[in-house]
C-alpha distance (Angstrom), angle and dihedral (degrees) to the residues before:
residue distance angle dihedral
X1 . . .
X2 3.85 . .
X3 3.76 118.6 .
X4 3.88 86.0 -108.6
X5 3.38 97.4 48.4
X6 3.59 80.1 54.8
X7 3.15 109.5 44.5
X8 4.09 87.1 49.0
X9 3.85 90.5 55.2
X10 4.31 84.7 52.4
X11 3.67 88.9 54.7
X12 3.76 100.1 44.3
X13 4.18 87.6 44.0
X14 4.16 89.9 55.0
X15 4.08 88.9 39.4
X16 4.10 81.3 54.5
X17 3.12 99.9 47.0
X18 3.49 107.4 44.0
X19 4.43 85.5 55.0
X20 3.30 92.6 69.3
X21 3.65 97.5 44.3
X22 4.18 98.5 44.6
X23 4.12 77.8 55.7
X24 3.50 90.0 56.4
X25 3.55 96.1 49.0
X26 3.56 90.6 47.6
X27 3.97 87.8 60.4
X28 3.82 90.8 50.2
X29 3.75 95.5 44.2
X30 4.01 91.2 52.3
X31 4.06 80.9 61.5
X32 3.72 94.5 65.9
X33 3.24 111.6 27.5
X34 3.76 114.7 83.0
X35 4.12 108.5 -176.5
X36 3.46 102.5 51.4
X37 3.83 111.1 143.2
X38 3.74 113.5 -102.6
X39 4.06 104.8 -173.0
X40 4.63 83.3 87.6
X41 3.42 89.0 61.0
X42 3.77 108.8 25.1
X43 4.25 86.4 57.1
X44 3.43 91.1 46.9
X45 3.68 93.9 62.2
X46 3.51 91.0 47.4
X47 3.88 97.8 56.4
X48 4.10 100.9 119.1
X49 3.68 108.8 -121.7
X50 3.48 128.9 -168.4
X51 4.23 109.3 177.9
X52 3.94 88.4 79.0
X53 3.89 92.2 64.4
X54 3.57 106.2 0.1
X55 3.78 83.9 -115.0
X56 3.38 130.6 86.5
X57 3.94 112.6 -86.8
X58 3.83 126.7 151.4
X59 3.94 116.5 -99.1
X60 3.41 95.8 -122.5
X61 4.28 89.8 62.5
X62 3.54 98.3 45.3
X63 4.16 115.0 115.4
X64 3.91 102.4 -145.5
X65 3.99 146.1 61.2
X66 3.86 90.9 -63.5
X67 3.94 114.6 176.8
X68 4.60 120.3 178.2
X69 3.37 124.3 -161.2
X70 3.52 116.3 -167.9
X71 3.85 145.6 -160.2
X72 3.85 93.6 -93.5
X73 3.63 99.8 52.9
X74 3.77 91.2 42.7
X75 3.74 87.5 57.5
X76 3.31 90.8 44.5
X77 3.94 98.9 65.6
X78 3.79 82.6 63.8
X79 4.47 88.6 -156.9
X80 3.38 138.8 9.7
X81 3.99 129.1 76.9
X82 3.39 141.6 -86.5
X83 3.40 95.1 -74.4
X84 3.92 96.8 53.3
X85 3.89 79.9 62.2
X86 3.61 86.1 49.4
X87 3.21 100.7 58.8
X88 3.84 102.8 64.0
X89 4.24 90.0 56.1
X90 3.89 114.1 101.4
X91 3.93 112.3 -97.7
X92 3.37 101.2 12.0
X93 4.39 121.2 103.6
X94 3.99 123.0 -174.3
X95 3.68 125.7 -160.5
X96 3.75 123.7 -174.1
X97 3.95 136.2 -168.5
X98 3.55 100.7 -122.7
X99 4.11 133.9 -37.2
X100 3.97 124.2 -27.2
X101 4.15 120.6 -36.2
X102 3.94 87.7 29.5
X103 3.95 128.3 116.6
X104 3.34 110.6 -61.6
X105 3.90 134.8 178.3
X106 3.56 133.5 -167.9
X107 3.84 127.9 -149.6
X108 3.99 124.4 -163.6
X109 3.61 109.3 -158.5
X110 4.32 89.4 -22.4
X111 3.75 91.0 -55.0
X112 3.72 115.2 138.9
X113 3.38 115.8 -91.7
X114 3.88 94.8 -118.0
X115 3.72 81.0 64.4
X116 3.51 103.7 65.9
X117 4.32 104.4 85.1
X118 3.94 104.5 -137.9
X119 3.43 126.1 -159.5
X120 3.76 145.4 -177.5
X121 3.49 110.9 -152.8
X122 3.46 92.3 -40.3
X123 3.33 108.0 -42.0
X124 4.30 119.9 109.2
X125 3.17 117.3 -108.0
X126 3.98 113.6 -159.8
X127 3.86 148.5 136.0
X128 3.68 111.0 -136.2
X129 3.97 86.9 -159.4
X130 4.51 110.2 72.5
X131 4.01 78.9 -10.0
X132 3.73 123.1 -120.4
X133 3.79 136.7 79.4
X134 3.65 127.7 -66.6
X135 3.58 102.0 -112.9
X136 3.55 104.0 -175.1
X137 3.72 93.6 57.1
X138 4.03 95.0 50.2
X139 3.87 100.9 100.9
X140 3.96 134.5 -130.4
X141 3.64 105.4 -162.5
X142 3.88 92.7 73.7
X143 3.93 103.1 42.4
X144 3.86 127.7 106.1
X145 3.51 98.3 -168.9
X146 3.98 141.8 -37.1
X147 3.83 129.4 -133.2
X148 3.91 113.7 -150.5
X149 4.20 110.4 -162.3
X150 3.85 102.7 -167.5
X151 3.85 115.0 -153.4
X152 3.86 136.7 45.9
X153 3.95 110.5 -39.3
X154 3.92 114.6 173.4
X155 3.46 89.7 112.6
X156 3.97 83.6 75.5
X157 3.42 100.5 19.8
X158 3.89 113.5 28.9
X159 4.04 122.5 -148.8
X160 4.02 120.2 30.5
X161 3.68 102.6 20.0
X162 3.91 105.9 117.5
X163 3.63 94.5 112.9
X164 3.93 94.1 38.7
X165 3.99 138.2 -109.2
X166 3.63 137.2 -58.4
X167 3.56 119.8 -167.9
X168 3.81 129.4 -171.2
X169 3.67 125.1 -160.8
X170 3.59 118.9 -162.6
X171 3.81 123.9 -142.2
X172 3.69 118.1 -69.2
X173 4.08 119.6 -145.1
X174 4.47 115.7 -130.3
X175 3.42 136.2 155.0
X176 3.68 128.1 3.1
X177 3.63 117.7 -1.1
X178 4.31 109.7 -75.0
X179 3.40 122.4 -159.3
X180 4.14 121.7 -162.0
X181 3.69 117.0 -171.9
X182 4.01 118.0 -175.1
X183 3.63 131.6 -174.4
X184 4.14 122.6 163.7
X185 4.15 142.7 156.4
X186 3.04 131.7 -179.0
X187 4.34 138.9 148.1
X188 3.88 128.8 -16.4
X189 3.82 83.5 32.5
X190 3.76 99.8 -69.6
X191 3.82 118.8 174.6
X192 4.02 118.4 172.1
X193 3.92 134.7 172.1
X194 3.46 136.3 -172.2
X195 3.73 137.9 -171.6
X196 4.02 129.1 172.8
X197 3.82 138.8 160.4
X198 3.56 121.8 -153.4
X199 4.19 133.8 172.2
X200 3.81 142.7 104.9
X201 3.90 138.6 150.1
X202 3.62 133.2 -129.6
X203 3.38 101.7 -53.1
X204 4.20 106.3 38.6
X205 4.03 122.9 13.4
X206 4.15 113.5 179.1
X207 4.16 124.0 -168.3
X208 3.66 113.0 -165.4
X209 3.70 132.4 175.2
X210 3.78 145.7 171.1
X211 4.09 121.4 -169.9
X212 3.63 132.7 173.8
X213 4.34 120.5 -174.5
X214 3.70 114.8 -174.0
X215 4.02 132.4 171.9
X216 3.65 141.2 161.3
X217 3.55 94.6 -132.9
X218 3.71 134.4 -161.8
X219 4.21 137.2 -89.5
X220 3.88 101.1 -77.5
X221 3.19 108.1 -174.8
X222 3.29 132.4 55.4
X223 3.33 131.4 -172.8
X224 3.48 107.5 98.9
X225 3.52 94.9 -166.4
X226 3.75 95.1 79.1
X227 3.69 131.8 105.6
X228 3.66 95.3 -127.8
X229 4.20 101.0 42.2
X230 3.37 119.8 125.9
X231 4.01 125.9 -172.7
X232 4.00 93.6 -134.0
X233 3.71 134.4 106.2
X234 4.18 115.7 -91.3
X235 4.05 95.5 -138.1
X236 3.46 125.7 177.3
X237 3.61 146.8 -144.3
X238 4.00 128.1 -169.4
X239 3.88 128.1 171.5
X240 3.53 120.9 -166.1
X241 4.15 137.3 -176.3
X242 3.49 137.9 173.8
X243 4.05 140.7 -173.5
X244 3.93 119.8 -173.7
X245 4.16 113.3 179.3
X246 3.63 116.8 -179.1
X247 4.04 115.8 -178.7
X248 4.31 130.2 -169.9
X249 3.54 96.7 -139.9
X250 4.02 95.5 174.9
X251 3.60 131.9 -22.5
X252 3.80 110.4 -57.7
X253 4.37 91.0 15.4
X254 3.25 125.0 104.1
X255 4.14 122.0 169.7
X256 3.81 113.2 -162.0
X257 3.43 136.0 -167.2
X258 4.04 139.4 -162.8
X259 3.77 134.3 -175.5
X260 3.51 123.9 176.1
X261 3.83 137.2 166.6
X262 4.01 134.3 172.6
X263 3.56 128.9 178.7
X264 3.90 116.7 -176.8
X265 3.67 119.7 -171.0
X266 3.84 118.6 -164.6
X267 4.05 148.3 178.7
X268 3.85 118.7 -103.9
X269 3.85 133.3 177.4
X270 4.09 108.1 -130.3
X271 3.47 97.2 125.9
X272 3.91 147.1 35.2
X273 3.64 97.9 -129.5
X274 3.73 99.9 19.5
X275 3.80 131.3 108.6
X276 3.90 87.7 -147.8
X277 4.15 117.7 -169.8
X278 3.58 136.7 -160.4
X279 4.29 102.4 -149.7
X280 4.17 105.0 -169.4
X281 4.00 113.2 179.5
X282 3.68 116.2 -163.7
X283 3.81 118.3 -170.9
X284 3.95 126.8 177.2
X285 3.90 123.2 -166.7
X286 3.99 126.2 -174.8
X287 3.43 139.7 172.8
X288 4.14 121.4 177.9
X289 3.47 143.3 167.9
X290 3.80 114.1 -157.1
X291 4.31 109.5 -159.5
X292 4.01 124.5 -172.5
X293 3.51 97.5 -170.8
X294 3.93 96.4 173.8
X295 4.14 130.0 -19.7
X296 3.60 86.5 -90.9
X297 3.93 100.3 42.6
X298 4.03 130.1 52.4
X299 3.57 134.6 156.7
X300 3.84 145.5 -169.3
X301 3.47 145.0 -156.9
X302 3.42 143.9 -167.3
X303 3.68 158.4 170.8
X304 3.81 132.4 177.3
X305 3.68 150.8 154.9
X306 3.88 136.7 -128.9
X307 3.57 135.1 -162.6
X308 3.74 135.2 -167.8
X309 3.81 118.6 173.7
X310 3.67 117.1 171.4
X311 3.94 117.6 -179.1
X312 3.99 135.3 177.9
X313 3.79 133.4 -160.9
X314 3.40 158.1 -168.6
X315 3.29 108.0 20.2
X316 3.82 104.4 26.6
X317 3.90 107.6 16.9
X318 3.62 112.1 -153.3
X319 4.06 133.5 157.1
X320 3.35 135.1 -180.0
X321 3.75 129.2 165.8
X322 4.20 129.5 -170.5
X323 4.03 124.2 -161.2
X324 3.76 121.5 -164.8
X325 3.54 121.6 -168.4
X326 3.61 120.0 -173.2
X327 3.94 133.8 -177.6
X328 4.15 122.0 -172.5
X329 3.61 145.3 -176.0
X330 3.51 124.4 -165.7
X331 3.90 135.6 -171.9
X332 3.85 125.3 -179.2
X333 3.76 119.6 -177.5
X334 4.14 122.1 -170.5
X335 3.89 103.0 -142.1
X336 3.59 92.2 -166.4
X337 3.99 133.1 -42.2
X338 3.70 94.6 -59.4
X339 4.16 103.2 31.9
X340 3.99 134.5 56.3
X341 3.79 129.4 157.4
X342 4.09 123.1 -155.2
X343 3.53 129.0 -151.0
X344 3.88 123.6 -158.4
X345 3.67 128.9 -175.9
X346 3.46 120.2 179.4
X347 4.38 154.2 164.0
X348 3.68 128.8 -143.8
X349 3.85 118.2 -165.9
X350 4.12 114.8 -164.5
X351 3.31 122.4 -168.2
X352 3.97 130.1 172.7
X353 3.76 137.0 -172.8
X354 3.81 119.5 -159.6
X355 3.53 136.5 147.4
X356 4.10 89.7 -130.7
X357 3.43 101.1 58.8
X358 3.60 123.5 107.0
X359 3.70 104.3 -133.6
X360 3.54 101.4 71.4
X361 3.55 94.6 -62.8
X362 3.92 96.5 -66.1
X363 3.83 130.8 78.3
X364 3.82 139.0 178.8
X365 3.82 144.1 -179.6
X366 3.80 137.9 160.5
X367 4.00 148.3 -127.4
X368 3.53 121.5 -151.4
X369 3.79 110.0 -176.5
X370 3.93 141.2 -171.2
X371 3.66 118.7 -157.4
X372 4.17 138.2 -179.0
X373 3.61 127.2 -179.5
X374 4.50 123.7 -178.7
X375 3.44 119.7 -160.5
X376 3.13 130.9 -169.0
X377 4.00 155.5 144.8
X378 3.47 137.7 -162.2
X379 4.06 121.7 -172.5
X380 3.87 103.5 -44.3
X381 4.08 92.5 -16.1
X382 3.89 120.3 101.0
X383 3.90 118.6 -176.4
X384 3.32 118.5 -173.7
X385 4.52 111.2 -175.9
X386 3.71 120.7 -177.8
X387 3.73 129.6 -179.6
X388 3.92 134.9 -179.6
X389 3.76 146.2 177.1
X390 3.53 126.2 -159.4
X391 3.93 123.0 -169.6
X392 3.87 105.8 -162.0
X393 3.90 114.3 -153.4
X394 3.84 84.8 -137.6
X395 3.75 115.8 32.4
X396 3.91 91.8 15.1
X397 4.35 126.2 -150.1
X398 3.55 129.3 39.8
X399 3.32 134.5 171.9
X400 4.23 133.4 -158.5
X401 3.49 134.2 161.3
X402 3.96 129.7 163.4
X403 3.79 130.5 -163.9
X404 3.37 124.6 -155.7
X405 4.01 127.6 -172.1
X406 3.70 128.1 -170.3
X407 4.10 137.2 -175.2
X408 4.00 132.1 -163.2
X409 3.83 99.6 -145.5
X410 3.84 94.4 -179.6
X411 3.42 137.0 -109.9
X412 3.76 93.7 71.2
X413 4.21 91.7 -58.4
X414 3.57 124.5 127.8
X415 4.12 130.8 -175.5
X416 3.74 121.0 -164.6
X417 3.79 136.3 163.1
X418 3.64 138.1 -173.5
X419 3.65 145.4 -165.5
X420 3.91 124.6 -171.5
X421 3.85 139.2 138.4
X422 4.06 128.6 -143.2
X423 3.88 134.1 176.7
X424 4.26 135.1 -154.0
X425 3.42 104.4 -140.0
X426 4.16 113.9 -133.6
X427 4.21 111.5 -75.0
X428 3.57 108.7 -110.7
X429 3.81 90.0 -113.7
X430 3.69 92.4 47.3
X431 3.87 83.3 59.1
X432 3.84 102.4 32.1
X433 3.67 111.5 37.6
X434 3.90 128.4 90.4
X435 4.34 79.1 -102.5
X436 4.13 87.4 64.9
X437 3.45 125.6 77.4
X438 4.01 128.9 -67.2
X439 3.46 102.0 -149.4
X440 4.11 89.5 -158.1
X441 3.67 82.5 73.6
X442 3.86 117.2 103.7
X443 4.02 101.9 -117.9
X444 3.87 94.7 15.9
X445 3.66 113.9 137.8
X446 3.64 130.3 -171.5
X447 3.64 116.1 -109.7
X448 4.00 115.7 -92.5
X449 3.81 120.3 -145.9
X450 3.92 113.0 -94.7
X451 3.85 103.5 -106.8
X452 3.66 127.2 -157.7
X453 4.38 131.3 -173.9
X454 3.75 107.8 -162.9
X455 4.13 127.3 -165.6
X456 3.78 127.4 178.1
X457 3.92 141.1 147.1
X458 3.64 128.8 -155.1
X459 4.15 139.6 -159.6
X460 3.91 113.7 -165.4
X461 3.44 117.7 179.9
X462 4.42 121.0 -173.1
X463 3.60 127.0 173.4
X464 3.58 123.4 165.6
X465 3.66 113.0 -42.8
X466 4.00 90.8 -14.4
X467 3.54 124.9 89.5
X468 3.87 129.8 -177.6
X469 3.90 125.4 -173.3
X470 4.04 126.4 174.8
X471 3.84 123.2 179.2
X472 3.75 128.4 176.0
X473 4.14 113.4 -166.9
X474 3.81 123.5 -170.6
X475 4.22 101.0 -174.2
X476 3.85 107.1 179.2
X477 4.48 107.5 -157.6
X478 3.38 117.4 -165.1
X479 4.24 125.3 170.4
X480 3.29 90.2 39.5
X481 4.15 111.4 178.9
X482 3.59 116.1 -125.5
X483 3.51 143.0 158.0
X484 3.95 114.7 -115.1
X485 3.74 140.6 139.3
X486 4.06 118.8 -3.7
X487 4.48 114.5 -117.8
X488 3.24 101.5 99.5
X489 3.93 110.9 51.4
X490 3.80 135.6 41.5
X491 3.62 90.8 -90.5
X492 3.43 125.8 101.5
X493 4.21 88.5 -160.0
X494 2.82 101.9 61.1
X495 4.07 152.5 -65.9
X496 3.98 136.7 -90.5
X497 3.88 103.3 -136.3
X498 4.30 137.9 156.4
X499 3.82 87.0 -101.6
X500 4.02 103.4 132.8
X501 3.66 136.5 58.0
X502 3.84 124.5 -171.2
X503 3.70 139.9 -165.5
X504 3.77 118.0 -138.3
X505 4.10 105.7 -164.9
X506 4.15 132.0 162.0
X507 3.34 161.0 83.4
X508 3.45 127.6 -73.7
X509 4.23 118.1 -173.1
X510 3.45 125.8 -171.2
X511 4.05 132.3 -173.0
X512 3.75 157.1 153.1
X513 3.96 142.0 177.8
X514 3.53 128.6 -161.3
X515 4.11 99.0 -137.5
X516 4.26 101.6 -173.5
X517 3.57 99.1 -70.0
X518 3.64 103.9 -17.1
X519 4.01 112.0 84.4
X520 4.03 120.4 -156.8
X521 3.50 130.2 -153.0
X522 4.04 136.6 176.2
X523 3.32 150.1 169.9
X524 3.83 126.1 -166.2
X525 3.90 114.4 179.1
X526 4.28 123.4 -164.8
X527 3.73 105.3 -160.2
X528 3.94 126.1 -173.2
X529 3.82 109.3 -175.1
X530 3.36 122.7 170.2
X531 3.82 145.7 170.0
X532 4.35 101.9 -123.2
X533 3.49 88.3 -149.3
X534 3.70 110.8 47.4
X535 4.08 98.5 15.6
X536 3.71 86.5 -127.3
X537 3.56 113.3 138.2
X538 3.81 120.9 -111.6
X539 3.81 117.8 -86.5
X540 3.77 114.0 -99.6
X541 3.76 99.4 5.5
X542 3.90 117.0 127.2
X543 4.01 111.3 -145.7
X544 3.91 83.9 -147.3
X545 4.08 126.5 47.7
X546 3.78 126.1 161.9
X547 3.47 144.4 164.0
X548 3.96 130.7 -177.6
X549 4.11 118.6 -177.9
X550 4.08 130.9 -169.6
X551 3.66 118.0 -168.3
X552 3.98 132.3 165.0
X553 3.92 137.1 149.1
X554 3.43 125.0 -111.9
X555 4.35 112.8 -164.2
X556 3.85 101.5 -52.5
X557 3.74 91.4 -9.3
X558 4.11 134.4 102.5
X559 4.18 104.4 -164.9
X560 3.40 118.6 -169.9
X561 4.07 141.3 169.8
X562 3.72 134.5 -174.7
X563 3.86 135.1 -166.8
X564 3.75 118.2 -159.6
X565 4.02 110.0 -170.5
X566 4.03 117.5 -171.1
X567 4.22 123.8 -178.3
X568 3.44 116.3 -145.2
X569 3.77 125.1 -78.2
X570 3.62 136.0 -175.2
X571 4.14 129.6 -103.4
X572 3.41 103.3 -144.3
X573 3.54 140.9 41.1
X574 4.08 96.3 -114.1
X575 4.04 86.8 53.7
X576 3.37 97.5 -127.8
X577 3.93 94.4 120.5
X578 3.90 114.7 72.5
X579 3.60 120.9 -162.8
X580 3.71 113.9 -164.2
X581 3.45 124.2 -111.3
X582 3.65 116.5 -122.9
X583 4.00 146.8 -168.3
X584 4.02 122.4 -135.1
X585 3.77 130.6 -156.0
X586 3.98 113.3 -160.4
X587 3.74 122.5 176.9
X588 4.17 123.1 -165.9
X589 3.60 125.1 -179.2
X590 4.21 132.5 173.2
X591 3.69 123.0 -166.8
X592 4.13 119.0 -167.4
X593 4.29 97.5 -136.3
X594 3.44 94.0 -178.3
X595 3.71 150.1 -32.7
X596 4.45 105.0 -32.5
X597 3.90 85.5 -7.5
X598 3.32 121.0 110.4
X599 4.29 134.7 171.2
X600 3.77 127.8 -149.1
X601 3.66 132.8 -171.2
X602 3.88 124.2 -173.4
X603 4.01 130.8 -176.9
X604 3.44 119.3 -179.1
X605 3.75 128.3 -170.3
X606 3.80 89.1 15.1
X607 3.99 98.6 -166.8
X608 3.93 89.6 44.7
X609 4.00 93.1 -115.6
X610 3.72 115.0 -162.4
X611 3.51 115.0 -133.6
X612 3.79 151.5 129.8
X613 4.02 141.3 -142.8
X614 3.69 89.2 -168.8
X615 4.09 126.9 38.5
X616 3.28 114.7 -98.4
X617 3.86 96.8 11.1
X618 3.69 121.4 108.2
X619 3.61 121.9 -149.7
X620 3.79 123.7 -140.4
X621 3.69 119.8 -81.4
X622 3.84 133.2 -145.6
X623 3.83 93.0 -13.3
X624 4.09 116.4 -175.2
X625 4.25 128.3 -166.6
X626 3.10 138.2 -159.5
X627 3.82 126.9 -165.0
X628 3.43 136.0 -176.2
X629 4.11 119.3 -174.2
X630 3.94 134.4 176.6
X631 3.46 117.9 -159.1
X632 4.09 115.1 -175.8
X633 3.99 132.6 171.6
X634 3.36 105.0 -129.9
């Protein structure tokens, strides 16, 4: 190990262990003090959430690992994408191949990231290719808020969610018209505008926005040694836009509408004297009619459309391109005050386009899906029941259910536990392409869904303006899809095949304390996993994650500072490549100049660490921002 390295892993170690421990003390501060505000907390619980149940429910009664991002905090983070944001929620890690617009993945409590569902106001977001979202083309500028549910979730939400569900809501237009003007630079060349509109009344609300993010970047990656480096800068270029429509046609329906559409453009090294780019287009369709027929008796449905289009060139030309289409009809019925039950019944429509697939370069399939969900409470006991089965046009049944019970014991503490399973169903080009299986092989098999059985218990404990949350996990995955030795498919590389199982196990602690003016948060994340079959751990996975934030205002001025910590983790799958854990400094501050204008200043990675989630893959270095935004009434 060299003395850096070393000295890095020292840092991140004392940045990791002194999480935990400022959570503690927030726990035994809350004890004694006895005027702590309570209006943080108290509207925090209240925040209506609708991931949990896919119904509305407020956050404070929903049984499961249940994290809310909101507008302020996304504005707060000044750049970055969705993943930066991400990264400071309790059990989830990022790792990206270089600086902003490159690669990146996203793992919920270790899962993979093609196993976290993602959605945009409803509609799926997926690549039908290595699986998985594109989450450095999902943009910030035009989101209201995300809701993270941690944990297996095809019981709700069918296919893909192993890992659990992230859901983006774009901005919603109300009142009189709002206008939100944005222009920022910063390091590495970075220049990025913003512009949206936003109001309505009872009858018609509109949200639209336009958003453009462009920097020249820095040299990546770096080992020079490789065929394909190249000694420039990887700069990127994304473009985003968004319209959301929503419409009271008569009392009790409401018609909305969403368009979105993202197109990131970004710096990769496949060639010496190439200026090679990644181009990923995102685009998000909906269409829904919301009904209340009665106070006991509402419905919704729904159709949309998702695209995911992810091309490469010069030097090693490659496209592929996944549509989703999606139609669904749901029912929820209120029993009585404390009881409801919701019905779902739904179709999902994949199709992919890729030059290696054996069908003529395009293939298909579908999902049609039934789902119920009861929930219900009586006196301190919560119960929340979900059931769902899936018929898959290629492997056909499956069936999930989850149950999840919860108890107030008083004095601001809650206990819950959980059990459920979930599956991802095989990518179309895990299935299709000369890499899947040729079933005229002797020994070839065709792929299995990936199946996972989940168990976890919670205690959560709020009381005034402290809050306290501890859940353990234990997520066992077996038929795992990988890509191994070549026999049984066209491909002389090598073969996708159900050859791994993996074991997803920890503790994930979350906190915060309102201290006079000063309010703490942190996060502190215990992460065990492994490869079932080898007891290797899993590639890029740190056993140790934490986060602890301070913010307060001062006059005109909102201060805030945040310390991400990371322990070391391995790069590949034999664990033979160590990555070097590391410890972050990032400052954020906002300043109201005058009446609708507003300043914002952002340094991340104050003492320029060097360090990398992925080998070979720097990550940027002391990065400053500068924003500028004009908010008028019209």
């Amino acid at each position: 190990m060299t003395p850096s390295a070393s000295r890095a892993g020292l840092r991140a170690r004392t940045l990791l262990a002194l999480t935990p421990m400022a959570l503690a003390s927030l726990a035994c501060t809350s004890a004694l003090a006895q005027s702590a505000s309570s209006s943080n907390n108290n509207s925090r619980l209240d925040d209506v959430t609708v991931t949990a149940t896919r119904s509305p429910m407020r956050l404070g009664d929903a049984i499961g690992d249940l994290t809310v991002i909101n507008r302020e905090a996304i504005e707060r983070q000044g750049f970055g994408a969705i993943a930066d944001l991400l990264r400071n929620v309790a059990g989830l890690q990022m790792t990206r191949n270089g600086g902003p617009g490159a690669s990146t993945s996203v793992y919920v409590r270790g899962a993979e990231t093609r196993h976290t569902v993602v959605l945009i106001d409803g509609v799926r977001i997926d690549g039908q290719s290595t699986g998985g979202a594109s989450w450095q083309n999902l943009p910030v500028s035009q989101i209201e808020r995300i809701e993270v549910l941690k944990g297996p979730a095809s019981a709700l939400y069918g296919s893909d969610a192993i890992g659990g569900v992230v859901q983006i809501f774009t901005r919603k237009g109300a009142g009189r018209p709002q206008l939100d003007l944005g222009l920022g630079t910063g390091s590495y060349g970075q220049v990025k505008a913003d512009a949206a509109i936003s109001g309505g009344d009872a009858r018609f609300d509109y949200a639209a926005s336009l958003a453009v993010d462009r920097g020249t970047g820095f040299n990546a990656f770096t080992n020079t040694k490789s065929s394909s480096y190249n000694d420039d800068k990887d700069g990127w270029r994304n473009y985003a836009g968004s319209l959301r429509l929503g419409a009271q046609l008569v009392d009790g329906q409401r018609l909305e509408f969403l368009g979105l559409k993202s197109r990131g453009n970004s710096g990769y090294d496949a060639g010496k004297n190439a200026d090679d780019r990644g181009i990923t287009d995102t685009q998000a369709l909906r269409l829904g009619l919301k009904s209340t027929w009665s106070e006991a008796l509402s419905s919704q449905l729904s159709v949309s459309q998702s695209e995911e289009n992810y091309e490469t060139k010069p030097s090693s030309p490659y496209l592929t391109k996944t549509r989703i289409r999606a139609a669904a009809a749901q029912g929820f019925y209120k029993i009585d005050a404390n009881q409801q039950v919701n019905a779902v019944l739904e179709r999902r429509e994949d199709r992919l386009e890729n030059t290696s697939l054996v069908n003529g370069g395009a293939d298909k399939r579908s999902q049609n899906a039934l789902g119920l969900s009861y929930l219900g409470t009586v006196g301190g006991f919560s119960l929340q029941a979900h059931g769902r089965h899936d018929d898959d046009s290629e492997f056909g049944g499956i069936n999930t259910g989850a149950l999840a019970l919860g108890y107030k014991l008083g004095g601001g503490w809650r206990v819950t536990a959980s059990a459920g399973n979930a599956f991802r169903a095989p990518t179309l080009y895990q299935r299709g392409s000369v890499y899947g299986p040729d079933l005229s092989k002797a020994g070839a098999e065709a792929l299995r869904p990936e199946r996972a059985h989940n168990q976890e218990a919670g205690v959560a404990w709020a009381d005034g303006g402290y809050d306290l949350e501890v859940t353990a996990f234990h997520n066992r995955v077996t038929d795992l899809i990988a890509f191994g030795a070549a026999g049984t498919c066209r491909s002389t590389l090598g073969c996708y095949g159900n050859v791994a199982r993996a074991l997803l196990k920890g503790t994930s602690v979350k906190g915060g304390a309102q201290l006079g003016s000063i309010r703490l948060s942190g996060t502190a994340d215990f992460l065990d996993a492994t490869d079932s079959s080898t007891g290797k751990l899993l590639a890029r996975r740190a056993k140790r994650f934490g986060t602890l934030r301070a913010e307060t205002a001062v006059k005109d001025w909102t201060l805030g500072a945040t310390v991400v910590g990371s322990s070391a983790r391995w790069d590949n799958a034999a664990n033979t490549t160590r990555l070097a854990g590391y410890g972050l400094l990032n400052l954020d501050a906002q300043v109201a100049l005058a009446k609708d204008w507003r300043l914002q200043f952002n340094v991340d990675n104050l003492f320029h660490r060097d360090y990398q989630t992925a080998n070979f893959y720097q990550q940027s270095g002391l990065t400053w921002f500068v924003t500028l935004r004009y908010l008028p009434t019209l």
